[in-house]
LOMIBA-995641 format. One record per residue (C-alpha): x, y, z; residue in three letters. Coordinates in steps of 0.5 Angstrom, whole numbers, plus 2048, in hexadecimal, padded with zeros to 3 digits. Example, Ala and Ser with C-alpha at 12.3 -4.5 7.8 and 13.67 -1.06 7.14 Angstrom:
8197F7810ALA;81B7FE80ESER;
end
This chain:
8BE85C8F1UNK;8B785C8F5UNK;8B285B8F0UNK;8AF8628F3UNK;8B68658F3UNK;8B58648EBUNK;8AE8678EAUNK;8B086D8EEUNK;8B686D8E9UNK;8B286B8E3UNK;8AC8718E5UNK;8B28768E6UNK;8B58768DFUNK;8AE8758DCUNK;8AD87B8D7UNK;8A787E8DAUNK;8A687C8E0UNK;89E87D8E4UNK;89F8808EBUNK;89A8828EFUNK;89B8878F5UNK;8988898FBUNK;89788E8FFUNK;89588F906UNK;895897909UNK;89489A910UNK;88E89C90EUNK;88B89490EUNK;885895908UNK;88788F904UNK;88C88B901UNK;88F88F8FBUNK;88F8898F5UNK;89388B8EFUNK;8968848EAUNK;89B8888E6UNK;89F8858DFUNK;8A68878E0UNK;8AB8878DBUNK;8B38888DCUNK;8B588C8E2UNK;8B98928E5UNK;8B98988E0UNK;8B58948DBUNK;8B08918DFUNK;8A98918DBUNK;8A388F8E0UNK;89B8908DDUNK;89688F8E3UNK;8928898E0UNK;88D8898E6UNK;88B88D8ECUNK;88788D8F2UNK;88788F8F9UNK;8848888FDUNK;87F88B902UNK;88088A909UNK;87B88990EUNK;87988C914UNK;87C887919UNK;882885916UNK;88488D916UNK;88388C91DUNK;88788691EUNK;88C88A91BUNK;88A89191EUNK;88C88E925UNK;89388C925UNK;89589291FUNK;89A897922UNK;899896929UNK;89F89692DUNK;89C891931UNK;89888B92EUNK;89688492FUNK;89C88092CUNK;89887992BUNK;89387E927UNK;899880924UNK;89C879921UNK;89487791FUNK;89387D91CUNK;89B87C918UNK;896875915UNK;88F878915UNK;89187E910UNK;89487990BUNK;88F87590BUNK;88A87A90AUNK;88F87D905UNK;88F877902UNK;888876901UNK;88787D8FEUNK;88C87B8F9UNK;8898748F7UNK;8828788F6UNK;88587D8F1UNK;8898788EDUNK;8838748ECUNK;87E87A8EBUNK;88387C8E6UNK;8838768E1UNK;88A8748E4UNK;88D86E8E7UNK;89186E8EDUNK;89886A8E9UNK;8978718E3UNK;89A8748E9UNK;8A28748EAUNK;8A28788F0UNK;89F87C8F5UNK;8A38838F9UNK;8A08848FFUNK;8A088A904UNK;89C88690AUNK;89988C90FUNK;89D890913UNK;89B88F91AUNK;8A289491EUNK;8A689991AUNK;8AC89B91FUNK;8B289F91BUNK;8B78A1921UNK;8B48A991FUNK;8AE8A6923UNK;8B08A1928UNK;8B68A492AUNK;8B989F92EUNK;8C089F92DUNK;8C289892EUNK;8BD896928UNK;8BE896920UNK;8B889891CUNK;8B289491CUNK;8AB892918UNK;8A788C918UNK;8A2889912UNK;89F883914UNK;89A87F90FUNK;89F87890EUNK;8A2878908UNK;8A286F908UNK;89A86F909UNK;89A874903UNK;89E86F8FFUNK;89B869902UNK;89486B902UNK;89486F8FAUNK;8998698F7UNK;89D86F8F5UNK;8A48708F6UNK;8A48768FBUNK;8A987D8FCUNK;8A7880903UNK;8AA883909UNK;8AD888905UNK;8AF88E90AUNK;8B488A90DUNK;8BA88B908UNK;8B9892909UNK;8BA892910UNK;8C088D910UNK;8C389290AUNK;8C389890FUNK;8BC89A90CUNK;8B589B910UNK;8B189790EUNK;8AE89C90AUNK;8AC89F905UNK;8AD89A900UNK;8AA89E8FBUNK;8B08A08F8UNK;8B389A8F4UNK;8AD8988F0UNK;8AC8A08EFUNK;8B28A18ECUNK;8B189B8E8UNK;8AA89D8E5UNK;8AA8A48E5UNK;8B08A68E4UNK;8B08AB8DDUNK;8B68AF8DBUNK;8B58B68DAUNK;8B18B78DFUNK;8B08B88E7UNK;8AA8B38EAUNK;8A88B28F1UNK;8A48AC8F2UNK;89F8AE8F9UNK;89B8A88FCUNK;8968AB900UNK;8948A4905UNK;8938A490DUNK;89B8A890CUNK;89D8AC906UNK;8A48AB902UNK;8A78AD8FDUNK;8AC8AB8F8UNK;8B08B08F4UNK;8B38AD8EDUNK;8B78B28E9UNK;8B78B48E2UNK;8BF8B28E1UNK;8BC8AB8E4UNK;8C28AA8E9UNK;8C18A68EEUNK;8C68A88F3UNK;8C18AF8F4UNK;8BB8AA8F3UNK;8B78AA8FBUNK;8B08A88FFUNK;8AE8AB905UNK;8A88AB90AUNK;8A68B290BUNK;8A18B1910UNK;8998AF911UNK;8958AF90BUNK;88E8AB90CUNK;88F8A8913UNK;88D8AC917UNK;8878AF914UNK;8868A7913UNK;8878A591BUNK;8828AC91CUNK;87C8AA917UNK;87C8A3919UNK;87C8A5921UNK;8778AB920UNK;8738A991AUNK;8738A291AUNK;8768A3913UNK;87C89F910UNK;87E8A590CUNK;87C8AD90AUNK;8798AB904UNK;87A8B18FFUNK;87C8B5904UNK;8768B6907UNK;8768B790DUNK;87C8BB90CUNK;8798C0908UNK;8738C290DUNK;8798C4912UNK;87D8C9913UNK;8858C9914UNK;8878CB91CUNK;88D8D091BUNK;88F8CE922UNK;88E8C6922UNK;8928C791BUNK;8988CA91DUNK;8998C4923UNK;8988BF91FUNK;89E8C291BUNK;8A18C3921UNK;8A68BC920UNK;8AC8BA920UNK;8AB8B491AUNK;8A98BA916UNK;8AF8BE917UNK;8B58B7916UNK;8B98B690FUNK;8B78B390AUNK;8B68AD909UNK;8B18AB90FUNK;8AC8A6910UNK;8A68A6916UNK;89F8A4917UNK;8998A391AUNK;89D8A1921UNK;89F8A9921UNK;8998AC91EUNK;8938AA921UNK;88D8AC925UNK;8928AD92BUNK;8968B1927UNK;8908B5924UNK;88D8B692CUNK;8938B892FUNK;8938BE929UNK;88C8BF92BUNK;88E8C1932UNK;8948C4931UNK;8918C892CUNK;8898C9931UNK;8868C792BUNK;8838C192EUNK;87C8C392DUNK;87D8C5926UNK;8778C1922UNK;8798BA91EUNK;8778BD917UNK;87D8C291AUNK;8828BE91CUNK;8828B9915UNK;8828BF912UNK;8888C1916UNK;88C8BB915UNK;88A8BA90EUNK;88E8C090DUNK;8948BE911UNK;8948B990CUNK;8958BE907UNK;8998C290BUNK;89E8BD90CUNK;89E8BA905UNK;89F8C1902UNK;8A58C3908UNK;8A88BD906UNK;8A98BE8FEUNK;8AB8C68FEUNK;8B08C4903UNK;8B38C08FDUNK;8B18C58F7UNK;8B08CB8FBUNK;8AA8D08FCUNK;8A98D08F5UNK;8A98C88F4UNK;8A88C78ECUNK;8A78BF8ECUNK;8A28BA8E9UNK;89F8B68EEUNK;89C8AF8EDUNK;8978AE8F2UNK;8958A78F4UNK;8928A48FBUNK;88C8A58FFUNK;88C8AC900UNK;88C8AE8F8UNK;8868AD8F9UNK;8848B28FEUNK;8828B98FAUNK;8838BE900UNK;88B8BA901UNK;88C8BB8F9UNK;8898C28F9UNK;88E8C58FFUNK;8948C18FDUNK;8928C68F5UNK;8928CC8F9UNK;8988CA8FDUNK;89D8C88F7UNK;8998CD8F3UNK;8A08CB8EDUNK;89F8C48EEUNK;89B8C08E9UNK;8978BA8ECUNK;8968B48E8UNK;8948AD8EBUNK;8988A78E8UNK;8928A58E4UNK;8968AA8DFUNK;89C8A58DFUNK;89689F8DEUNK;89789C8E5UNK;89189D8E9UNK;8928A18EFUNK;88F89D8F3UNK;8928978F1UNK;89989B8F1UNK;89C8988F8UNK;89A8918F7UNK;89D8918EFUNK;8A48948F4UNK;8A488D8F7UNK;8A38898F1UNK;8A988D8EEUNK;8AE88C8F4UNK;8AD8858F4UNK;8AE8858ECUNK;8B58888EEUNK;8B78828F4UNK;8B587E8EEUNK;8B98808E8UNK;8BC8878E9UNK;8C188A8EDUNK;8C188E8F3UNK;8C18968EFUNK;8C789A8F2UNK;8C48A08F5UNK;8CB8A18F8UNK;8CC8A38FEUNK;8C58A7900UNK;8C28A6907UNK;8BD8A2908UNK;8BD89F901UNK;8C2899902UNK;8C38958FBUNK;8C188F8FCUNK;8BB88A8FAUNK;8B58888FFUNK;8B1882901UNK;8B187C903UNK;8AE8768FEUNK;8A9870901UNK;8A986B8FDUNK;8A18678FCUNK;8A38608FEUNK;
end
């Protein structure tokens, strides 16, 4: 047997296995690092968040990915040297946090890596009908492993789409193996560049278990702020906040057919952009509306689709918990509207369950990958969009 064949062996069956895993969103503002003691495996999965960070990016290497991010039209040699590029930055923040940590490289038995989407093409968004679904995360799996020393797990999506999935959300499989609680229905809403959430039942079957998209959640207000106010993201929602919401632009902005589809569903920043935010505003003669009023608008939106979303579910008078992780837990106006909206609902982040919001998406990777490394697939039954499979491709160092 290969000697890594039996350290990938040897490490799979340890008793407590060290997993860093690693996220990078639309939203682009770092590299989510979370390294994770795993124990056991599927329903029995105990995972403790050891240490977290987010790796900063700087500003060039945001542009550098900015210029080939869900553009249908791209340079394609910028493609296959970014494809290396990330990884090796990747790389780098990762070998940088493990020595600030008081870690060494070989403590670690794997990395799961997510890479950074750069297109998102469900069939409900391309609409081509000779073509299957389609995504792409680049941030090479190999140079990881090779410049990190550590067996590495990427690439995940892929299986998902193989399987007859979309690619995404993926978030269903680590939340059902984390969160699940008997006795009580629980939605997990992550709040990045798109909103997702995750429905777990308090009968813990897993047949009725699902994750969908729902719409935008940070990235428009994102692309506005960083065109219109040189400013990365709405801190504290700010400027949200010294605007006014626009009725007229509202409804045209709600005016979508992906709001209307069955769930589960997947988007992204391909359909909800700033052409898509231009397009309401003439629809809607709201083109001169002041910039304080269009982020106060589309932040809004956001809450608008993200409520929508679970009453379809739950009803008008939802009465879920809802543990909130990612970027926009953070924005005070987007929290406050999603109360007012879902008026029954209790809202939680998922600090409450000893996961750190922000940490949340990564710690999902490093679970995926704990299960392609000893679990098995969980039956999920014959849900769409949720196939039973386990998901990504392992690159050895050497």
């Amino acid at each position: 047997m290969n000697e890594q064949i039996q350290k990938l062996y040897a490490k799979a069956g340890k008793p407590e296995r060290l997993i860093i895993g690693l996220m990078s969103g639309t939203s682009m503002d770092g590299l989510d690092i979370a390294l994770c003691s795993v124990r056991k495996s599927g329903a029995e999965t105990d995972i403790r968040v050891l240490k977290f960070k987010t790796g900063d990016y700087t500003a060039d290497f945001r542009a550098k990915i900015k210029a080939i991010f869900s553009k249908k039209e791209v340079d394609l040699q910028l493609v296959c040297l970014m494809n290396e590029y990330i990884a090796n930055i990747h790389a780098q923040l990762i070998n940088e946090a493990l020595k600030e940590w008081g870690y060494k490289n070989e403590d670690i038995d794997f990395i799961a890596s997510h890479g950074q989407t750069i297109f998102h093409a469900p069939k409900s968004l391309h609409q081509l009908t000779d073509y299957p679904n389609g995504t792409l995360q680049i941030g090479d799996g190999d140079h990881l492993a090779v410049k990190t020393k550590i067996i590495t797990l990427s690439d995940f999506r892929q299986k998902h789409l193989a399987a007859g999935g979309e690619g995404a959300p993926l978030a269903v499989y680590g939340d059902y193996l984390i969160f699940s609680k008997a006795g009580e229905d629980r939605v997990m809403l992550n709040i990045g560049g798109i909103a997702n959430f995750t429905y777990l039942p308090g009968n813990i079957d897993a047949s009725e278990i699902f994750s969908t998209d729902v719409g935008p959640g940070n990235t428009l207000m994102d692309q506005y702020m960083q065109k219109y106010f040189n400013q990365f993201y709405d801190k504290n929602g700010a400027v949200a906040q010294s605007g006014h919401s626009n009725s007229k632009l509202l409804v045209a902005l709600l005016d979508c057919d992906f709001l209307a589809l069955d769930f589960p569903k997947t988007t992204g920043p391909e359909l909800f952009n700033l052409e898509y935010l231009t397009k309401a505003q003439e629809k809607s003669l709201t083109a001169n509306l002041s910039k304080e009023d269009v982020m106060a608008t589309l932040c809004h939106f956001s809450a608008e689709a993200i409520a929508n979303a679970i009453k379809s579910c739950f009803g008008e008078d939802a009465r879920v918990k809802v543990f909130t992780s990612g970027g926009g837990m953070h924005n005070p106006l987007l929290i406050q509207l999603l109360q007012a909206k879902l008026p029954f609902c209790t809202f939680l982040s998922t600090e409450n369950l000893n996961i750190n919001p922000d940490a949340k998406e990564a710690v999902l990777f490093a679970v995926l990958a704990n299960e392609t490394l000893c679990g098995a697939p969980v039956n999920f039954g014959n849900r769409k969009g949720v196939p039973s499979v386990c998901m990504g491709k392992i690159s050895l160092p050497q």
